[in-house]
VOMAR-803801 format. One record per residue: residue in one letter; z negated, y, x of N, C-alpha, C in turn. Coordinates in nm, 2 decimals, always signed. Example, Ala and Ser with C-alpha at 12.3 -4.5 7.8 and 13.67 -1.06 7.14 Angstrom:
residues 2
KELUM  residu      nZ      nY      nX     caZ     caY     caX      cZ      cY      cX
KELUM       A   -0.78   -0.57   +1.32   -0.78   -0.45   +1.23   -0.78   -0.33   +1.32
KELUM       S   -0.71   -0.22   +1.28   -0.71   -0.11   +1.37   -0.79   +0.00   +1.29
***
This chain:
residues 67
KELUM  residu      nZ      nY      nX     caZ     caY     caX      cZ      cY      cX
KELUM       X   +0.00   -0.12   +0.08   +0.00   +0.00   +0.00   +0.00   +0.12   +0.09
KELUM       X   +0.08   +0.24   +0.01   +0.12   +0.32   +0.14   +0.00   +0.45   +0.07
KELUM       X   -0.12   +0.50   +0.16   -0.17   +0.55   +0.11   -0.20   +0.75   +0.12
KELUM       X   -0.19   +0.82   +0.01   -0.19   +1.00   +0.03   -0.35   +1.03   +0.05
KELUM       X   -0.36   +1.09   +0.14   -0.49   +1.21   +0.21   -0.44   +1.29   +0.08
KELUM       X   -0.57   +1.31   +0.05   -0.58   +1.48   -0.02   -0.51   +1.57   +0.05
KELUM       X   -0.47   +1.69   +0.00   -0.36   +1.77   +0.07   -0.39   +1.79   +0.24
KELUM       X   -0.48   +1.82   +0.29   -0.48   +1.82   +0.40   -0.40   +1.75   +0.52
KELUM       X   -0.45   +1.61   +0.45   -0.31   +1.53   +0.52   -0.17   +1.52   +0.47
KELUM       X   -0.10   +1.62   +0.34   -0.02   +1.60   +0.26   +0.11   +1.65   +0.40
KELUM       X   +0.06   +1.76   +0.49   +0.22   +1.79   +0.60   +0.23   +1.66   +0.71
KELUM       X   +0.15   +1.60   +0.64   +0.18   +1.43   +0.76   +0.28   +1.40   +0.76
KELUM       X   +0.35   +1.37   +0.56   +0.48   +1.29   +0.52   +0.61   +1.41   +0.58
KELUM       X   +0.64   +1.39   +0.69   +0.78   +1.45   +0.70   +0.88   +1.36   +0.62
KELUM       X   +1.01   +1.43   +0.58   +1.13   +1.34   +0.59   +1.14   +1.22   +0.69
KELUM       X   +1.14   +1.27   +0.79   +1.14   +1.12   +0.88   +1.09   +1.03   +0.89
KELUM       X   +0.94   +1.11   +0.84   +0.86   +1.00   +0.83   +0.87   +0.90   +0.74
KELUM       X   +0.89   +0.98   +0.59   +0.93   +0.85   +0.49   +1.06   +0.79   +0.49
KELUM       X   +1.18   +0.85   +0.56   +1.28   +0.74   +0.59   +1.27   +0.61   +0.66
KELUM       X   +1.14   +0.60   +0.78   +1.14   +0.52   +0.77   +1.06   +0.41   +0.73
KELUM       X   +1.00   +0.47   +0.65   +0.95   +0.35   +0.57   +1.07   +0.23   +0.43
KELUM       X   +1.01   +0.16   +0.42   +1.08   +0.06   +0.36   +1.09   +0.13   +0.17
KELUM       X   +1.18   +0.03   +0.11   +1.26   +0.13   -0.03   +1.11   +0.05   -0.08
KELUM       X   +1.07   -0.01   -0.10   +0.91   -0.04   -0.18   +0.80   +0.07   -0.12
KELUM       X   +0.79   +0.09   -0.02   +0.69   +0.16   +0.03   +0.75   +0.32   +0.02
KELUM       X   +0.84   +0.36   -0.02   +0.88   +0.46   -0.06   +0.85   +0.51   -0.19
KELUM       X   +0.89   +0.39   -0.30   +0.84   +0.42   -0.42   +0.72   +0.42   -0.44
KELUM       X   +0.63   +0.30   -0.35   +0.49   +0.32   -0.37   +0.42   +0.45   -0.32
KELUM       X   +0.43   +0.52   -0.23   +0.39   +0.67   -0.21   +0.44   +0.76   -0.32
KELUM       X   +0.62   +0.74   -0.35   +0.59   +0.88   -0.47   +0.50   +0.87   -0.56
KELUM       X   +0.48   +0.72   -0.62   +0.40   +0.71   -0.72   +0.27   +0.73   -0.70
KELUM       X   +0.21   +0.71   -0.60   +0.10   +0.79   -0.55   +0.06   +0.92   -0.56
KELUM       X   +0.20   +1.01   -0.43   +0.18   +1.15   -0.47   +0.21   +1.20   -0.63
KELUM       X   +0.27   +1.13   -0.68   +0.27   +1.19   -0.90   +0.13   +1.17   -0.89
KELUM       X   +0.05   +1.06   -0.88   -0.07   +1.08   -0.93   -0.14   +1.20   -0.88
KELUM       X   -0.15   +1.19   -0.76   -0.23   +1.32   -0.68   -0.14   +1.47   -0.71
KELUM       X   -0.07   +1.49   -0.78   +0.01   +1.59   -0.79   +0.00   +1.65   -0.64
KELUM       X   +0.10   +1.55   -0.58   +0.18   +1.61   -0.46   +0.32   +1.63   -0.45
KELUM       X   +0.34   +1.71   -0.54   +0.49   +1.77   -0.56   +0.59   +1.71   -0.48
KELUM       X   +0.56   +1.81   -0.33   +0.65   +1.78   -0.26   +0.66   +1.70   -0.21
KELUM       X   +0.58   +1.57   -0.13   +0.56   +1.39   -0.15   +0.65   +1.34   -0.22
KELUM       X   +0.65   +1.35   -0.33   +0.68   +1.30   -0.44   +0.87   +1.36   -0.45
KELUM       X   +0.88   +1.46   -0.42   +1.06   +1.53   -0.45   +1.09   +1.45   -0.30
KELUM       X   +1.07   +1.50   -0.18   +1.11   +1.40   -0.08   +1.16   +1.29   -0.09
KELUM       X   +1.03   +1.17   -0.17   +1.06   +1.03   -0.16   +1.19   +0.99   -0.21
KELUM       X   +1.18   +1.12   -0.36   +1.28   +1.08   -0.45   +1.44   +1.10   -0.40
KELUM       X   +1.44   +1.22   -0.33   +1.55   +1.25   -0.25   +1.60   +1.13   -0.15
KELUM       X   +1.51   +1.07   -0.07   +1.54   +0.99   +0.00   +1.59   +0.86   -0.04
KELUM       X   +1.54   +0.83   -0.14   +1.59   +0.69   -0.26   +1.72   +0.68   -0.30
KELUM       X   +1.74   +0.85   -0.35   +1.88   +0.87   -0.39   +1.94   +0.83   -0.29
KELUM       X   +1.93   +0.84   -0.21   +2.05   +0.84   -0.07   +2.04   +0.66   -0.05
KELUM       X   +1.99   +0.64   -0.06   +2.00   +0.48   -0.03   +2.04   +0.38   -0.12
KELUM       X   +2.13   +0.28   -0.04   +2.21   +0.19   -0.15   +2.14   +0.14   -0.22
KELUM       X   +2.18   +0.10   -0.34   +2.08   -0.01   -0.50   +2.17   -0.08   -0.45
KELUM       X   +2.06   -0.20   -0.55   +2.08   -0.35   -0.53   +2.18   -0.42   -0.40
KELUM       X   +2.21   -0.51   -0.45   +2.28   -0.61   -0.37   +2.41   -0.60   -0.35
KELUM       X   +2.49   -0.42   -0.34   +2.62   -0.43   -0.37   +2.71   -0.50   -0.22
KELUM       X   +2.63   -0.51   -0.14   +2.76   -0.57   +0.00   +2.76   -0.69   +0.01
KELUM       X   +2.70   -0.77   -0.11   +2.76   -0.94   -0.13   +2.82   -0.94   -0.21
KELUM       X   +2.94   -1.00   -0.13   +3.07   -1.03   -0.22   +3.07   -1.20   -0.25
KELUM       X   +3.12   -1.23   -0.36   +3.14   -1.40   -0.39   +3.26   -1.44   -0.34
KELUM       X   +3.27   -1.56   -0.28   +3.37   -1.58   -0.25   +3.46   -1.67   -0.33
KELUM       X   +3.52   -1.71   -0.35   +3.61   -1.78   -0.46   +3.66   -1.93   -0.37
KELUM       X   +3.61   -2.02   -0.48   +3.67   -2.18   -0.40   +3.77   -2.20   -0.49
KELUM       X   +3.87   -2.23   -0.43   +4.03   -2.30   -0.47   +4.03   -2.45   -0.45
KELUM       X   +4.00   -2.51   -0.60   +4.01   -2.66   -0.63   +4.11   -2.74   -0.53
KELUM       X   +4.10   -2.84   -0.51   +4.18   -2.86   -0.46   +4.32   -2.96   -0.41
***
């Protein structure tokens, strides 16, 4: 669980910082900072999600020809 300091620690989360964290541990902090009304925690993570690919689009099926 990825966890928010009361604002003091809130200039910890840079951008870079939550890039590199993992897409679960990404949403687990925004949802954190909403709780703690950490605004901008919370617009960052969401910014950074946008940017990153959903689901499972770079597996492709491949097709078997009977034979």
């Amino acid at each position: 669980m990825v966890k928010i300091a009361r604002s003091t620690h809130a200039s910890q989360w840079t951008r870079e910082r939550i890039d590199t964290l993992s897409t679960p541990e990404v949403k687990q902090l925004r949802d954190n900072a909403q709780r703690l009304n950490e605004s901008e925690i919370a617009t960052l993570c969401d910014e950074i999600l946008g940017k990153r690919p959903r689901g499972r689009g770079g597996v492709k099926k491949k097709v078997l020809k009977a034979g």
